[in-house]
C-alpha positions in Angstrom: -14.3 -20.4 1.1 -12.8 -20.1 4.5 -15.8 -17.1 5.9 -19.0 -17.8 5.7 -19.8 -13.7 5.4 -23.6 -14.0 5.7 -23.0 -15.4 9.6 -19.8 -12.4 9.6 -22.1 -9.5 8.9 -24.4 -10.4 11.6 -22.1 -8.7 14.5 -18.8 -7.2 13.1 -17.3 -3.9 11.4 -16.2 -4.8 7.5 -12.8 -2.5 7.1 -11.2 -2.6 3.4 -7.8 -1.2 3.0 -6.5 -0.6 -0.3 -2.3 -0.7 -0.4 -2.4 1.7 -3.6 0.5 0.4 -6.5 2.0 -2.1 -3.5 4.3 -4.7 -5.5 3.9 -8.3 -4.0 7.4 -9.1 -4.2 8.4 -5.9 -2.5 5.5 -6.3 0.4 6.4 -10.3 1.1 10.2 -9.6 1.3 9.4 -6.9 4.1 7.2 -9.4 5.9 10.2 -12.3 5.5 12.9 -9.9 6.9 10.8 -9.0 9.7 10.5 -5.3 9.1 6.5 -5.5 8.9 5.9 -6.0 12.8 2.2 -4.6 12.9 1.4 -5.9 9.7 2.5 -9.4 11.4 0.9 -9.0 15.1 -2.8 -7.2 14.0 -3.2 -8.5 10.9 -1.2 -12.0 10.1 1.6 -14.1 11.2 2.3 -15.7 7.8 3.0 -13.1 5.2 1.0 -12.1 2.3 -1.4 -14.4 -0.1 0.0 -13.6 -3.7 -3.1 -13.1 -5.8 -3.9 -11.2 -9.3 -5.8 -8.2 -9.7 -8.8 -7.7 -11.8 -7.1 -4.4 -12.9 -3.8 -2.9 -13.8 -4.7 0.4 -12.6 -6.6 2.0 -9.6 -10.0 2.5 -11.2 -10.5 -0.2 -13.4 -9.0 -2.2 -10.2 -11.4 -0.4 -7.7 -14.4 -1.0 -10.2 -14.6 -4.7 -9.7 -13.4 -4.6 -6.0 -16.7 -2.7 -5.4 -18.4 -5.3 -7.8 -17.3 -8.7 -5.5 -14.5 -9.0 -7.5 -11.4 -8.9 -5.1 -8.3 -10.2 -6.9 -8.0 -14.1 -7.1 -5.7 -16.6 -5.8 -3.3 -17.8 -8.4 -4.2 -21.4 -7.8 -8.2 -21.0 -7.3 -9.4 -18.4 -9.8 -12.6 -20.2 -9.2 -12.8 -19.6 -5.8 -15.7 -18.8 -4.3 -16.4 -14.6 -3.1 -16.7 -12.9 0.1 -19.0 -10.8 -1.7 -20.9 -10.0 -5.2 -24.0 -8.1 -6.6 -26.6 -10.4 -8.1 -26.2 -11.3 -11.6 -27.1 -14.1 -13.9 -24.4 -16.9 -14.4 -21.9 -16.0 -11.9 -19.7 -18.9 -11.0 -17.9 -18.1 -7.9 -21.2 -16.7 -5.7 -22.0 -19.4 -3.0 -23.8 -20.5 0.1 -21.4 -18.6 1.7 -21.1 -15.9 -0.3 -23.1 -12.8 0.9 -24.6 -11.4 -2.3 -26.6 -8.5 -2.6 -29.5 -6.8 -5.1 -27.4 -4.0 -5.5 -25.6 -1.8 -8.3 -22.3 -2.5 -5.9 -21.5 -4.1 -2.4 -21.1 -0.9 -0.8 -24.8 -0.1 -1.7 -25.7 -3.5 -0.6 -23.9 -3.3 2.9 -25.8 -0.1 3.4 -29.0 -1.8 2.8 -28.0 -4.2 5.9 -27.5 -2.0 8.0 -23.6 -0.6 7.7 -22.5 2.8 8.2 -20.5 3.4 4.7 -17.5 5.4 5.2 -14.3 6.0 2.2 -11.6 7.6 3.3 -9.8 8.4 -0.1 -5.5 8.4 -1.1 -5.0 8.7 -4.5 -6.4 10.9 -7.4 -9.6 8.6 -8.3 -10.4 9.7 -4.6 -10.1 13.3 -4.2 -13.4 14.5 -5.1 -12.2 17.1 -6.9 -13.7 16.2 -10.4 -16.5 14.5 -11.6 -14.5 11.2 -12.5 -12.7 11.7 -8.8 -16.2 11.4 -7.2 -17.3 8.4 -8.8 -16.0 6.1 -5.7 -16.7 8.8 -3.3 -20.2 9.0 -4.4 -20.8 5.1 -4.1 -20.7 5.9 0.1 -22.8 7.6 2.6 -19.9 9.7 4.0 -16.5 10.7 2.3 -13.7 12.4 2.9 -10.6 13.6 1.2 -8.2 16.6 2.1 -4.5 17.0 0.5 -2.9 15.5 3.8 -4.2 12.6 2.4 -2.8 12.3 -1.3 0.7 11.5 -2.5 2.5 14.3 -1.9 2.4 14.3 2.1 5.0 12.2 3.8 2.8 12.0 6.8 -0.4 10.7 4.7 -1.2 7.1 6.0 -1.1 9.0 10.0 -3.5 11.1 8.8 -6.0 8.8 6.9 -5.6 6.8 10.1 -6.3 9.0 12.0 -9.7 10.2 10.8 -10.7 6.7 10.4 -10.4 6.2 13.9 -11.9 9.4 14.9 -14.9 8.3 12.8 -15.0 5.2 14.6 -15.3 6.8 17.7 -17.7 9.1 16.8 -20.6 5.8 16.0 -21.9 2.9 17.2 -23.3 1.5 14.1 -21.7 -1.6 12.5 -19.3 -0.1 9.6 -17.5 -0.8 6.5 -15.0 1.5 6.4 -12.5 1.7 3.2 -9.7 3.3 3.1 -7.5 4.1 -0.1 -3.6 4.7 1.3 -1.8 7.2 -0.8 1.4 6.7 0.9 3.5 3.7 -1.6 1.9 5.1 -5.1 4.2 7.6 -6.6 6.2 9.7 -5.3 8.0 7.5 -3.0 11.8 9.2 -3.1 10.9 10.8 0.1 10.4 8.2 2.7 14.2 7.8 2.0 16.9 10.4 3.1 18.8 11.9 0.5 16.7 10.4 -2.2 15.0 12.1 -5.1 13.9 9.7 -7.1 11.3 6.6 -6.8 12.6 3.2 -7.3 11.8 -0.1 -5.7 13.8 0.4 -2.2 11.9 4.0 -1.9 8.7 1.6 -2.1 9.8 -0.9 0.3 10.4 2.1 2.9 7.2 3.4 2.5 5.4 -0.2 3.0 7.6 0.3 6.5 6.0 3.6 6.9 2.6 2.4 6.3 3.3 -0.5 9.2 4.5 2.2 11.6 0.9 4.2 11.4 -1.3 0.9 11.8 -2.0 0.5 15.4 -3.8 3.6 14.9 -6.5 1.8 13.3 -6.3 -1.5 14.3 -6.5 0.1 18.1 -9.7 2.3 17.1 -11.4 -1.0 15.6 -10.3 -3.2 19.2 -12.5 -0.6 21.1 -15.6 -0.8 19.1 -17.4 -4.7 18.1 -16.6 -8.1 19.3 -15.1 -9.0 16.1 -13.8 -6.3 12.5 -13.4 -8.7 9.4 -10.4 -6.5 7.6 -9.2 -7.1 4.0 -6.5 -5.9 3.0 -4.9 -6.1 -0.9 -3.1 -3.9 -3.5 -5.2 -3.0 -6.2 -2.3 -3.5 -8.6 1.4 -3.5 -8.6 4.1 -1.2 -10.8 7.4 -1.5 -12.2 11.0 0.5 -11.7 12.3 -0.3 -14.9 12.1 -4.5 -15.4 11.2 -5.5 -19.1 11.8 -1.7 -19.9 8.6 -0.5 -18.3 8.2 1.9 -15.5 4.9 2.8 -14.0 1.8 0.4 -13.9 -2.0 0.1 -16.5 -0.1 -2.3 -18.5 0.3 -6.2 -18.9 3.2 -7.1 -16.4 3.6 -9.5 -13.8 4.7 -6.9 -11.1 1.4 -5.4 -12.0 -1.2 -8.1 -12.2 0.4 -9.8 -9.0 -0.7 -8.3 -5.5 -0.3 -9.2 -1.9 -3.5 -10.1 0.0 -5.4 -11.0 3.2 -8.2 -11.2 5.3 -8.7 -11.8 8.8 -11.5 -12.3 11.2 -10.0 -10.5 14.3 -11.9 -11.5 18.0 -11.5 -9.7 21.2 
């Protein structure tokens, strides 16, 4: 384990962005080629960790996220978690783990003291059924509007900027999560004179997403000394390889996920 996250907690903000249905392969490409410049200055200089998800879809995926189950690197599935709810025989709960008598770690982070904010994307998020206010329900404040989901073009500014206006508005240490809509289905539109997804339609809304981030990461430099941000896909999809298109189903470009975490200082 790099982060000991029982010293972390002590004096930072926890942020946890969720890419929603971000390939890997698409995301590390981007980073290689240079066309990621945020994603490369705020958050890291080295690309992407490739790691599997513990899901194949948003809510299984989200489900164990909120358990201490973030996905695993390929060549450590053993390693040790930033996180986890107490339970008996866990393997990969250390020293160093922060672990919690909790139902879930955002439960548990609100018992130490954070502020627990979602700011929701996709479906599973938009409070509008009783299934679509499971993850809502987990924080102490929510928030979901239609600006936020799939169908706006401008949804990642938006999300990014209520985040930030939430920051502003406290002083209390937060973990603030944030589900962004903008790379899930449908994608035709962050090309011109496209109507239909595929994977370069992904790939340009990956460079969308990078274009909006100073909003956040500008919020987060004005508040602590330090934000510990993680930042994943909960799963992948496919365009049409092996003869699938879409994603909740057994495929590599599903199960493997870009992912990182940072400690950033003033």
């Amino acid at each position: 384990m790099l982060h000991n996250m029982n010293e972390i907690i002590t004096d930072s903000d926890l942020v946890f962005i969720t890419l929603d249905t971000l390939r890997y392969d698409v995301a590390q490409t981007l980073w290689v080629q240079g066309k990621l410049p945020n994603f490369s200055k705020w958050l890291s200089p080295k690309g992407w960790e490739q790691r599997h998800t513990p899901g194949s879809f948003t809510y299984a995926a989200h489900h164990a996220f909120f358990a201490g189950f973030l996905p695993t690197p390929i060549e450590a599935p053993k390693q040790p978690r930033l996180f986890a709810t107490r339970f008996e025989g866990s393997e990969t709960a250390v020293a160093g783990t922060c672990t919690f008598d909790a139902p879930n770690i955002v439960k548990g982070l609100q018992q130490k003291g954070f502020k627990t904010i979602c700011i929701g994307g996709v479906g599973f998020f938009n409070k509008q059924t009783p299934l679509s206010n499971v993850f809502p329900d987990l924080f102490e404040e929510s928030y979901w509007e239609e600006s936020f989901g799939v169908t706006n073009k401008d949804s990642t500014q938006v999300q990014f900027e209520k985040a930030a206006d939430l920051l502003n508005q406290t002083a209390s240490p937060v973990f603030l999560f944030i589900n962004i809509s903008a790379i899930h289905q449908p994608n035709c539109f962050y090309l011109d004179d496209n109507l239909q997804d595929t994977i370069e339609s992904h790939a340009a809304a990956l460079e969308y997403v990078d274009s909006q981030l100073p909003i956040l990461m500008n919020a987060l430099h004005k508040r602590r000394q330090q934000s510990f941000v993680i930042c994943s896909a909960d799963h992948g999809t496919t365009y049409g390889e092996d003869g699938y298109t879409g994603h909740r189903i057994g495929h590599s470009n599903v199960w493997t996920v870009p992912y990182l975490e940072v400690l950033l200082k003033k």
